[in-house]
N, C-alpha and C positions, 0 to 999 in steps of 0.2 A: 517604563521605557522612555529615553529620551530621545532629542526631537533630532541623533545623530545616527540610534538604533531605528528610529521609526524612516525615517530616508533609506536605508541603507537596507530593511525588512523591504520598501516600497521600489526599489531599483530591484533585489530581487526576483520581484512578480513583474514586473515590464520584462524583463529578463526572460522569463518563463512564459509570457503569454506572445512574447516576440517569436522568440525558438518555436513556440505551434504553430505560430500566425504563418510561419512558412509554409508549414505544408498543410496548408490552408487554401485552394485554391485563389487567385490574385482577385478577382471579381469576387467574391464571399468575404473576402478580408475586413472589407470596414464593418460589416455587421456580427463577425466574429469576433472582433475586437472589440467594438460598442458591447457585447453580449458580456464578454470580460470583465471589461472595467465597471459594468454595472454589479454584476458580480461583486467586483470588490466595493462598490461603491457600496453594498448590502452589509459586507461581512466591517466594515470600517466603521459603519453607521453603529451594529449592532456595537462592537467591540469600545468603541467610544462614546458610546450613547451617555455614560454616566458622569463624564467627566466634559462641559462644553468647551473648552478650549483648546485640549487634545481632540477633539472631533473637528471644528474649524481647521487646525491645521492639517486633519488626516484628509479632509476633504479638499483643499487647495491642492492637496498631492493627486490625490484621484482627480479632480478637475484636470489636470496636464497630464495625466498618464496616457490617453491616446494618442497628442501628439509626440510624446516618449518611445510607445511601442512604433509608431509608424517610422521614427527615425531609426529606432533599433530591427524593424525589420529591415530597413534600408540597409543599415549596417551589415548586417548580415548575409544579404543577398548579394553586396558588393564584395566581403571578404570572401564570398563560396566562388562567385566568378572571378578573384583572382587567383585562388587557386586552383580552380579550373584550367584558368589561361597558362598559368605556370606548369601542369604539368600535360596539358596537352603541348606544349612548346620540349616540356623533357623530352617527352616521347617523337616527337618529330625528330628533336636533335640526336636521338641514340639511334 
């Protein structure tokens, strides 16, 4: 796997632990997410244990993955409220 596939496997899982972290309640959220990333930080360790220089980069990537997921719930909770806005606005105007 290279270090284009390994980003792109790792955008992924922020991805996927973002989309839960929602319906997560808001106050539960950092220790749901910390619970994640350790997680991966487990399953990265094992998967790279044999090779140390692919492990050093898989871990620079889990290092920054909770401020990733937290922008990507951000993300997320911004695009749901604008389409919220938009269609309670439809529904006003019809």
């Amino acid at each position: 796997m290279d270090k284009t596939q390994r980003a792109t496997r790792i955008q992924r899982i922020v991805n996927t632990i973002a989309e839960r972290a929602t319906a997560v309640p808001e106050g539960a959220r950092p220790a749901y997410i910390q619970e994640e990333v350790a997680k991966v930080r487990e399953a990265f360790r094992r998967t790279y244990e044999a090779d140390e220089s692919s492990a050093a980069y898989a871990m620079e990537f889990v290092d920054r993955m909770s401020g990733w997921i937290k922008a990507r719930v951000h993300a997320l909770e911004t695009e749901h409220s604008r389409v919220e806005l938009i269609r309670d606005r439809a529904e006003v105007e019809s």
